[in-house]
C-alpha positions in Angstrom: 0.0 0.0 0.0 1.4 3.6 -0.9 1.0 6.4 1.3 -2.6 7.3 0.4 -3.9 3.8 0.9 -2.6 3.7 4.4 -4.1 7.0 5.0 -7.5 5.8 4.0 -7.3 3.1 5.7 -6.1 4.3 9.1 -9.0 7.2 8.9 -11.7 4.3 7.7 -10.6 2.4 10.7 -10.9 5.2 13.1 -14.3 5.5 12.1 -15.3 2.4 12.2 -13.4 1.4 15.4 -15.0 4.4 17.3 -18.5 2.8 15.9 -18.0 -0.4 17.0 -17.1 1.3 20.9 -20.2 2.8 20.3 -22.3 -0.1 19.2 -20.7 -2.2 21.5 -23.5 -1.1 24.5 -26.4 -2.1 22.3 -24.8 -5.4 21.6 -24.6 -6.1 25.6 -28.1 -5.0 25.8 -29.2 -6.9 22.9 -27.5 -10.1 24.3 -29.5 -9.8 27.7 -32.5 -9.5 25.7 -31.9 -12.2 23.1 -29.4 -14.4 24.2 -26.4 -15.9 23.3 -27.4 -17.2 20.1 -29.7 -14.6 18.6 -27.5 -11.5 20.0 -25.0 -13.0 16.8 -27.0 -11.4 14.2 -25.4 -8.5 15.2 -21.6 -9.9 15.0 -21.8 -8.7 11.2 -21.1 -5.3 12.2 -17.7 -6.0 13.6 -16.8 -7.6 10.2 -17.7 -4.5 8.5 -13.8 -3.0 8.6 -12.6 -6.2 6.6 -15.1 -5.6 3.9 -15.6 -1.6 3.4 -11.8 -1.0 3.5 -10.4 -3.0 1.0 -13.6 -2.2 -1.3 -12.2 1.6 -1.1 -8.4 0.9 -1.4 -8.4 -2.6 -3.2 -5.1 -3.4 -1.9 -3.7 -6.8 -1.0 -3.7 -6.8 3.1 -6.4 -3.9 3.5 -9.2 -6.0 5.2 -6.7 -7.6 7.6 -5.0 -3.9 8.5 -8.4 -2.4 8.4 -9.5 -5.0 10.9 -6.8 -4.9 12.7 -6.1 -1.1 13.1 -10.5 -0.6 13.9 -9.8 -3.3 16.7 -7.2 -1.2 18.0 -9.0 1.5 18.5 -11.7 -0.2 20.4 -8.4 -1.6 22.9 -7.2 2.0 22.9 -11.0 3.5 23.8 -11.1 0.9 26.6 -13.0 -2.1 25.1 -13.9 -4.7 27.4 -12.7 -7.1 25.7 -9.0 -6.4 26.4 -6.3 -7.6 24.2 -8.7 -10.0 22.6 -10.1 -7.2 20.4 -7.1 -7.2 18.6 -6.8 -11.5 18.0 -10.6 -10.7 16.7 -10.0 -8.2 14.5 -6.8 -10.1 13.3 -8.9 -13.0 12.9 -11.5 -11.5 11.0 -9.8 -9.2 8.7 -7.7 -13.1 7.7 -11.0 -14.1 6.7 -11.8 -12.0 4.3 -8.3 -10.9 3.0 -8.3 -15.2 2.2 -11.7 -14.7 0.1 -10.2 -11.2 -1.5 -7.3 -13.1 -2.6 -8.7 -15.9 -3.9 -10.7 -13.1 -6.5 -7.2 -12.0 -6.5 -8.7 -8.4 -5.6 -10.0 -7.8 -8.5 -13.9 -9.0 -8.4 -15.7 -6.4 -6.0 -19.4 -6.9 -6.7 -21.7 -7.9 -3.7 -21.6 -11.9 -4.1 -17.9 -11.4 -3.3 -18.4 -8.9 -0.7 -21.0 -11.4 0.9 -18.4 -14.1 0.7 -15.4 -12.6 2.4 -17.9 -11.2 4.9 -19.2 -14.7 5.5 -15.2 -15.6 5.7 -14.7 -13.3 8.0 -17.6 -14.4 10.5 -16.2 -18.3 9.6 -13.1 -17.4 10.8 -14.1 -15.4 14.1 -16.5 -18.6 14.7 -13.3 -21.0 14.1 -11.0 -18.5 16.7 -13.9 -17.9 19.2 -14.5 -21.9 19.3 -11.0 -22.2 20.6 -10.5 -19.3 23.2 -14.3 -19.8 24.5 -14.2 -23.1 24.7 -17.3 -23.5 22.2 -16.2 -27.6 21.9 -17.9 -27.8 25.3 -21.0 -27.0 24.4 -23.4 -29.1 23.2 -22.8 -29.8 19.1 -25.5 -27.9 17.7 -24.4 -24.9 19.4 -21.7 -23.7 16.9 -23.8 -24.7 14.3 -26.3 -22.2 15.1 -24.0 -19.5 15.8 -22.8 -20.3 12.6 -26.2 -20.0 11.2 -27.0 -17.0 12.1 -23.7 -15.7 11.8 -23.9 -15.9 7.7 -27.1 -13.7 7.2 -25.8 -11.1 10.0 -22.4 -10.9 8.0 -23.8 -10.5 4.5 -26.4 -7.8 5.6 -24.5 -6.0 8.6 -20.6 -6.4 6.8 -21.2 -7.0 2.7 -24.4 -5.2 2.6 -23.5 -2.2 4.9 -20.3 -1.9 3.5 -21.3 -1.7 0.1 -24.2 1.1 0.8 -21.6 3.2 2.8 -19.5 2.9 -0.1 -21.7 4.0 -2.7 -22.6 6.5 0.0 -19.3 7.7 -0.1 -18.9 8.0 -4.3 -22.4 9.7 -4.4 -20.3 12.0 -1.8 -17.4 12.5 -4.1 -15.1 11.5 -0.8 -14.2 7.6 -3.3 -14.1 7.9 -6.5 -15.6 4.7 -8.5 -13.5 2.1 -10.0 -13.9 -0.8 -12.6 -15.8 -3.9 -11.0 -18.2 -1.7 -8.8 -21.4 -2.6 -8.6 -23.9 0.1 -10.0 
């Protein structure tokens, strides 16, 4: 990434970190009120770094740094998940940086989007399974969080991401490339 990508991508992540500190209170609420398996339909959101970043630098590494440097801010606001923020974000932003490269970031339309969106929430699902223990539970637990985790990360990461995107060209802030979707 040149110097402009990394400046996009740092101010994108800001953003979107300091969302995420702010959305993180509804989450809590939401998970008293639906419970542990429902509250996932909002987990999309947290993906949503990995996917609107590298859809406005289209960069190899953009979704993981995005990811990565969003999570950070939510460690440096005070997120209450600690360190762990930042092997989340990591996690995620590998998810769909695998899916980007496999379309060697070139294909940005919204099946694609969806995709590495849905690799992103795979991979958190495949990370949280191991540092929460998730083999303990009974076996059609992670298969429901997984369930609900793929409609939450196409509509709250691929979805979102590609709306504030074409927000953001409608804006004149992105200018549109070859491969959008129109």
């Amino acid at each position: 990434m040149n110097t402009r990508d990394t400046i996009v991508t740092a101010a994108v992540a800001v953003v979107l970190g300091l969302a995420q500190v702010a959305f993180g209170p509804l989450y809590t609420l939401f998970a008293g009120v639906l419970g542990p398996i429902w509250v996932m339909l909002l987990l999309g959101f947290y993906y949503l770094p990995g996917i609107l970043i590298p859809l406005i630098v289209r960069k190899p590494g953009a979704a993981f740094i995005g990811s990565v440097a969003a999570a950070l801010v939510q460690i440096i606001l005070g997120s209450p998940f600690g360190i762990l923020a930042l092997f989340a974000g990591a996690t995620q932003g590998a998810g769909a940086e695998i899916v980007f490269a496999l379309f060697r970031y070139r294909r940005w339309r919204f099946p694609v989007l969806a995709l590495a969106a849905i690799g992103s929430g795979l991979a958190a699902l495949v990370y949280e399974y191991f540092i929460l223990a998730y083999g303990s539970l009974a076996w059609w637990i992670p298969l429901a969080y997984l369930g609900v985790r793929v409609p939450s990360s196409v509509l709250l990461a691929a979805a979102l991401g590609l709306w504030l995107y074409k927000g953001l060209v409608m804006s004149g802030a992105v200018t549109a490339r070859e491969g959008d979707d129109s």
